[in-house]
C-alpha positions as CSV (number, residue, x, y, z in Angstrom):
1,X,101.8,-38.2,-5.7
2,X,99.0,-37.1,-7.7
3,X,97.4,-38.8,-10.7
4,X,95.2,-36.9,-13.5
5,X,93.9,-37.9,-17.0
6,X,95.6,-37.7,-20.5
7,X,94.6,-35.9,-22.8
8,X,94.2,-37.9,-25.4
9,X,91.1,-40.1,-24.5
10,X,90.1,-42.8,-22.7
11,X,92.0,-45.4,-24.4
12,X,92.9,-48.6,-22.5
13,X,96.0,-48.8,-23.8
14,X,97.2,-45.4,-21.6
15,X,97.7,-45.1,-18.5
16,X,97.0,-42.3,-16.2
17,X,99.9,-39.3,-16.6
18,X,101.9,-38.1,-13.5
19,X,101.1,-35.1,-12.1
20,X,104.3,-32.3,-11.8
21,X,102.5,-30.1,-8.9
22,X,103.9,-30.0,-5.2
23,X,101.5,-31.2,-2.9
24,X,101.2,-28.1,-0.3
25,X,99.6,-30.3,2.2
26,X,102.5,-31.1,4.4
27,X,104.3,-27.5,4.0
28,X,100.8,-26.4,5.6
29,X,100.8,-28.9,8.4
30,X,104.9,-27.9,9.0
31,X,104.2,-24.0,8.8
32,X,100.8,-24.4,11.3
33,X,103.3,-26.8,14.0
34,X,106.0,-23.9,13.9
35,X,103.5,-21.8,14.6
36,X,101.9,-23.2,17.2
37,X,105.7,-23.9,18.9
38,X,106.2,-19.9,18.3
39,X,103.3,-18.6,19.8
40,X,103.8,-21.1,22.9
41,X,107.6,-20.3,23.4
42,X,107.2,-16.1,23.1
43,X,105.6,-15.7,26.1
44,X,107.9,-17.5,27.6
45,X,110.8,-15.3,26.7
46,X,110.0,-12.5,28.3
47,X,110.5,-11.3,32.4
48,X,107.9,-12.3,34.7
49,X,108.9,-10.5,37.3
50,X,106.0,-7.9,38.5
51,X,107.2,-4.3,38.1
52,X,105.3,-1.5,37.9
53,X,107.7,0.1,35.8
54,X,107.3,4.4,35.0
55,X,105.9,5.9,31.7
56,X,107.7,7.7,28.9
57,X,107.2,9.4,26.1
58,X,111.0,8.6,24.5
59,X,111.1,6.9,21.4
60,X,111.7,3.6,21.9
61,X,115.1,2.3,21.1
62,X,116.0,-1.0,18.8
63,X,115.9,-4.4,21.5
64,X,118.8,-6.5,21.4
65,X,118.7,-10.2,21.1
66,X,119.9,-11.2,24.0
67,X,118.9,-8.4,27.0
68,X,120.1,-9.1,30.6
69,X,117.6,-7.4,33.0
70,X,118.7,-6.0,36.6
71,X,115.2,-5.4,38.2
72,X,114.3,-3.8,41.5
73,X,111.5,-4.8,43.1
74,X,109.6,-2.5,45.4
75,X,110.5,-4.5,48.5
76,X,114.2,-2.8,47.1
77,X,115.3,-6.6,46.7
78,X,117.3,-7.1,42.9
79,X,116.7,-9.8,40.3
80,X,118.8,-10.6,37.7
81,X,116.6,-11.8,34.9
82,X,114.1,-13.9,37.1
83,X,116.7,-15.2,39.8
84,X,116.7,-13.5,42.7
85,X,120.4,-11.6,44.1
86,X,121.8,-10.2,46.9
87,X,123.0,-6.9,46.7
88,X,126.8,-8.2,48.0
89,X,127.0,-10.9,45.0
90,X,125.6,-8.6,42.1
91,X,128.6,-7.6,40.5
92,X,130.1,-11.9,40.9
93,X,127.1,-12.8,39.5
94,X,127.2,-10.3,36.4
95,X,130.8,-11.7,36.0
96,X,129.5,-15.3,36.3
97,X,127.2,-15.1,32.9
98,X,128.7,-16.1,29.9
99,X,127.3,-13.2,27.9
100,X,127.4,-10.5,30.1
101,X,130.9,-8.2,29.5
102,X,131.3,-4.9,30.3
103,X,130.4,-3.8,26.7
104,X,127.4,-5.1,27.1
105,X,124.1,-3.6,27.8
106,X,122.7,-4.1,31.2
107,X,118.9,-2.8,31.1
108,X,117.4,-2.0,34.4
109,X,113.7,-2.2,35.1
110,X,113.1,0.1,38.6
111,X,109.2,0.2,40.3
112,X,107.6,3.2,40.8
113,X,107.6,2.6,44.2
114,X,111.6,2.4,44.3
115,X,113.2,5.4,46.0
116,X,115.3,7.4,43.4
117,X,118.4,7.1,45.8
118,X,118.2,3.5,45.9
119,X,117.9,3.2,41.9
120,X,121.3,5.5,42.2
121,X,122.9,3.4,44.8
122,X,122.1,0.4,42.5
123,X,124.0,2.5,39.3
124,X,126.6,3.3,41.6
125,X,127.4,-0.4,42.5
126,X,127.1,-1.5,39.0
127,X,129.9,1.2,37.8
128,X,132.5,0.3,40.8
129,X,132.2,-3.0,39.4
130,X,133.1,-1.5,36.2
131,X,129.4,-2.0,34.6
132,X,128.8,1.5,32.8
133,X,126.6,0.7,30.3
134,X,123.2,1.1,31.6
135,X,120.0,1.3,30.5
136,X,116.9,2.1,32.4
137,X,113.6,0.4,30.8
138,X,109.9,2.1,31.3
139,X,106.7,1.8,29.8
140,X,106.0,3.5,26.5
141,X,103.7,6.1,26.9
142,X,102.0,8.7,24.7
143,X,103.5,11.8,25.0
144,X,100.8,13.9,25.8
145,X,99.1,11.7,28.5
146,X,102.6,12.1,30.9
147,X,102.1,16.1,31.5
148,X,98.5,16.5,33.3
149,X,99.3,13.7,35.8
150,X,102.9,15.7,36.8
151,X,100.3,19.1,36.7
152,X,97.6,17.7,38.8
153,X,100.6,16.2,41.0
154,X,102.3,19.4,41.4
155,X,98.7,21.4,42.0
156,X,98.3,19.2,45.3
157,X,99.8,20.7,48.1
């Protein structure tokens, strides 16, 4: 607690006053750990899976809390979130999380290098096992960048 002088003078008879200010010292050392812990634990949230996910020039919708990402490697194997699945127990392991329902979003992240039938026969699994809310997730892009590479792809014979 902090001390300053009285007014008055410098009588021996008074003593020094009480200071009424908050001392910011500790809420600065409190905010600077909480911020160190955040920028330690948000990289951590994210998918480290390798994907070399597509461009788009969409605009990019709201994030949910809580997303459960299907991805698809380009060896074609599936991973759901970073744990890797077999293709027979997709739709039992999707069952077996305890916040995934079937009105829940399910975000897929596809490589490039991922053969548009297999992305289907993915989507087609996931609805028989009555997941029909799908999302597919790409890279945002600017809008303008995404038509000479499709021109330049189409001029090659």
């Amino acid at each position: 607690m902090g001390a300053s002088i009285a007014e008055g003078g410098f009588d021996d008879d008074e003593e020094f006053a009480e200071a009424h200010d908050i001392n910011v010292t500790p809420f600065i050392d409190v905010m600077l750990v909480l911020l160190i812990i955040f920028m330690v634990a948000a990289p951590l949230s994210t998918v480290d899976i390798p994907i070399n996910l597509p461009t788009s020039s969409a605009t990019p919708q709201k994030k949910p809390d809580k997303p459960t990402y299907l991805s698809i490697k380009p060896d074609l194997t599936l991973a759901l979130g970073e744990d890797t699945v077999r293709r027979a127990d997709l739709i039992a392991t999707l069952n077996g999380l305890p916040d995934m329902d079937r009105d829940h979003y399910l975000f897929i992240r596809a490589d490039r290098a991922v053969p548009y039938g297999e992305l289907m026969g993915v989507m087609e699994l996931l609805r028989q096992g009555g997941f029909t809310k799908i999302k597919l997730v790409a890279l945002e892009g600017v809008p303008g960048a995404a038509a000479p590479a499709q021109a330049t792809e189409a001029a090659q014979p």
